[in-house]
C-alpha positions as CSV (number, residue, x, y, z in Angstrom):
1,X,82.4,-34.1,-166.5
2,X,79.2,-32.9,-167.0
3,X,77.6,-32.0,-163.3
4,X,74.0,-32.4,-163.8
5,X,72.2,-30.1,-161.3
6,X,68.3,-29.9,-160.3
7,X,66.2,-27.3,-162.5
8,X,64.4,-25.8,-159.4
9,X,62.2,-29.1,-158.7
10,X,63.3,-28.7,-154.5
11,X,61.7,-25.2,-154.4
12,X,58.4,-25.6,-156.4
13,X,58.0,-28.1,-154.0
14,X,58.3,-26.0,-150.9
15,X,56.2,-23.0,-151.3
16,X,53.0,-25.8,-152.6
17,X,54.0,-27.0,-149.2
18,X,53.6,-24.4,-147.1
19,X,50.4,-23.3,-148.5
20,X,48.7,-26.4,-148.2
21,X,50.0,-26.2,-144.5
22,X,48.6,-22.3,-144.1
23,X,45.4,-23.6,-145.7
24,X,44.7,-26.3,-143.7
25,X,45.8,-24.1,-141.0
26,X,43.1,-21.5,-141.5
27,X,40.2,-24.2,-142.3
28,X,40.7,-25.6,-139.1
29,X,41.1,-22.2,-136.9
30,X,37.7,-21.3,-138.9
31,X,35.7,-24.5,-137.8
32,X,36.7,-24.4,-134.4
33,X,35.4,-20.6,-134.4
34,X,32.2,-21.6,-136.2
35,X,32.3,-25.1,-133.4
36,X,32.0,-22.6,-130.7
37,X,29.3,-20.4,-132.3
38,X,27.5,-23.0,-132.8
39,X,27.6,-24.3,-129.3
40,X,26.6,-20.5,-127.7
41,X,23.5,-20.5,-130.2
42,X,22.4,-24.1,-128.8
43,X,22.9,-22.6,-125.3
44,X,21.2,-19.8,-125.8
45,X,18.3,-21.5,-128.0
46,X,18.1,-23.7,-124.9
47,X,17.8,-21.0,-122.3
48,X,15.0,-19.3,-124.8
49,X,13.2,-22.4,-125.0
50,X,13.7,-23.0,-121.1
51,X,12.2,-19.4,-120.6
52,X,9.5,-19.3,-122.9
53,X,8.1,-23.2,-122.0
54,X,7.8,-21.1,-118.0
55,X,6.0,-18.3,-120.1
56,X,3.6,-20.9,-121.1
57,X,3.1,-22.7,-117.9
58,X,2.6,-19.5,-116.2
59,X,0.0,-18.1,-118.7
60,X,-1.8,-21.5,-117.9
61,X,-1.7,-21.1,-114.4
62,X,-3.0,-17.3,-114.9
63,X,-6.0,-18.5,-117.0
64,X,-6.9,-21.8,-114.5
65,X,-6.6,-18.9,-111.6
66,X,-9.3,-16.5,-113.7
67,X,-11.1,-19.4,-114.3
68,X,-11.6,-20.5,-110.6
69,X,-12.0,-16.7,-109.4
70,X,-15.5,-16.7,-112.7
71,X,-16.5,-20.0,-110.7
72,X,-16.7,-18.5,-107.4
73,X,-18.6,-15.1,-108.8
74,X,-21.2,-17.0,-110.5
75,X,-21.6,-19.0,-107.5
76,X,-22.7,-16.0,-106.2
77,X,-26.0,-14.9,-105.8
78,X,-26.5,-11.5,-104.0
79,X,-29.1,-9.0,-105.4
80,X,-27.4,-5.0,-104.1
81,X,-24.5,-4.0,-106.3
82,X,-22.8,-3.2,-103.4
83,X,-23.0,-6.4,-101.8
84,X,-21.9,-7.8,-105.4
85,X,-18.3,-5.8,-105.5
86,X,-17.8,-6.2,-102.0
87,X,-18.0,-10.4,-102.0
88,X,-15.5,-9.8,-105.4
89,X,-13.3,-7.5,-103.0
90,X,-13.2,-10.0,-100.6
91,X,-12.7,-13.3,-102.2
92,X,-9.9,-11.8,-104.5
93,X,-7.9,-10.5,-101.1
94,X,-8.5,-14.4,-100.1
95,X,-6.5,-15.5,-103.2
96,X,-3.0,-15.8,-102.6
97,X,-1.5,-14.9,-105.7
98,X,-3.9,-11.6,-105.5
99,X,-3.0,-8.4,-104.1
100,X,-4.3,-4.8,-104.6
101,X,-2.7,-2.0,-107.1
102,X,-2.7,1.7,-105.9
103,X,-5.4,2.1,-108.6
104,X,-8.0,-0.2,-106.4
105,X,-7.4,-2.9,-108.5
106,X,-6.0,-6.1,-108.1
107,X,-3.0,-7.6,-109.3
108,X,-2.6,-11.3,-109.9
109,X,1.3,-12.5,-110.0
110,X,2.6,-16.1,-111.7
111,X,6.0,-15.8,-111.1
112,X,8.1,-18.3,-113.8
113,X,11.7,-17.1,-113.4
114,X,13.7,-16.0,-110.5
115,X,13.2,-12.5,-111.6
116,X,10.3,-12.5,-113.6
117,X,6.4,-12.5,-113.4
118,X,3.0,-12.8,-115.1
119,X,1.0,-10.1,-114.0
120,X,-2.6,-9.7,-114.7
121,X,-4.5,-7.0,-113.6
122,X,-7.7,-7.4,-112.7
123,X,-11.2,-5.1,-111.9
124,X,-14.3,-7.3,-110.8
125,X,-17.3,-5.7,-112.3
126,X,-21.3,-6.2,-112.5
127,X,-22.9,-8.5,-115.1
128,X,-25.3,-6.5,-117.2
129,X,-28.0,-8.0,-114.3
130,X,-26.0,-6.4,-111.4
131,X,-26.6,-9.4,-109.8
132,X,-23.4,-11.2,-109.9
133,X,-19.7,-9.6,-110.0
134,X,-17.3,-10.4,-112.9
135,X,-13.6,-10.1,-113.9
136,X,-12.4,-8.0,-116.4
137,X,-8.8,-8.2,-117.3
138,X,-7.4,-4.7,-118.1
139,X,-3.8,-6.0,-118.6
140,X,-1.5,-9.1,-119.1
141,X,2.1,-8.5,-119.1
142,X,5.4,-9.7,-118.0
143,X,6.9,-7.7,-115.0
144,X,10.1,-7.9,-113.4
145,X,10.2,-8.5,-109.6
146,X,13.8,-7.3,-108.6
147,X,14.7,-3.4,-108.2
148,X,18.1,-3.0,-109.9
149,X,20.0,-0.2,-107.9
150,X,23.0,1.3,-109.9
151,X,26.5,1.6,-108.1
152,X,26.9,5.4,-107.8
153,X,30.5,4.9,-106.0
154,X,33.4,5.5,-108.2
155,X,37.0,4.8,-106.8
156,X,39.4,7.8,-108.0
157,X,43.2,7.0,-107.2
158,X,44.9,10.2,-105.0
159,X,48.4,9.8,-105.6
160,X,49.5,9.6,-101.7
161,X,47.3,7.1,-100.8
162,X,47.4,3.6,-100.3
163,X,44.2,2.2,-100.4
164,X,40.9,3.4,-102.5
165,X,37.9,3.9,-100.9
């Protein structure tokens, strides 16, 4: 009797097998890692978007504030220079968002985050007339409102003791 047995047929078909497996494996590990990249750079193109649409409103409500604060100088129509700087003095302490710098000058804040502010600072100045104050902006910039304080405690463990402190 002539026993016919299989040329090999059973193990080229296993190791094609497990390949495919290993492949398909690694192809879908990889697109659930590129699935959750995808979804931080959405967040965080969100959040920048978010942040920078604040920016915007905040520059708008810098320039509107300027714009009122020219409006109220030209109004004015005192002829001494001192009189001049003094009424600018004045009305800008009125204005809310206004306070004074250690320089002398003052310092309009648009806050648009939790943490962080438009700040312009300002100087009122004389037209070339003298007759009538101005605003000159020496500086627009983002500031950050909150004072971070670093943690200067360290716990060291002391072998005898029970609690850190």
């Amino acid at each position: 009797m002539n026993e016919h047995k299989p040329s090999g047929a059973l193990v080229t078909t296993g190791i094609p097998s497990l390949f495919l497996i290993f492949s398909i494996l690694c192809l879908v590990i990889l697109s659930l890692m590129t699935l959750g990249t995808s979804r931080t750079d959405l967040t965080s193109s969100r959040n920048s978007l978010d942040q920078t649409e604040k920016y915007y409103e905040a520059c708008t409500a810098a320039s509107h504030l300027c714009a009122e604060i020219e409006q109220a100088f030209a109004a004015y129509s005192g002829s001494p220079q001192e009189a001049c700087l003094e009424f600018a003095g004045d009305y800008l302490s009125q204005v809310p968002e206004v306070s004074v710098s250690d320089e002398g000058t003052y310092i309009l804040s648009v806050p648009f985050t939790q943490v962080l502010s438009l700040r312009v600072d300002l100087e009122p100045v004389l037209t070339d007339s003298g007759r009538r104050p101005a605003l000159k902006i020496l500086n627009w910039y983002t500031a950050q409102d909150l004072e971070w304080t670093p943690d200067l405690h360290q716990n060291l463990f002391i072998p005898g003791k029970t609690s850190l402190k």
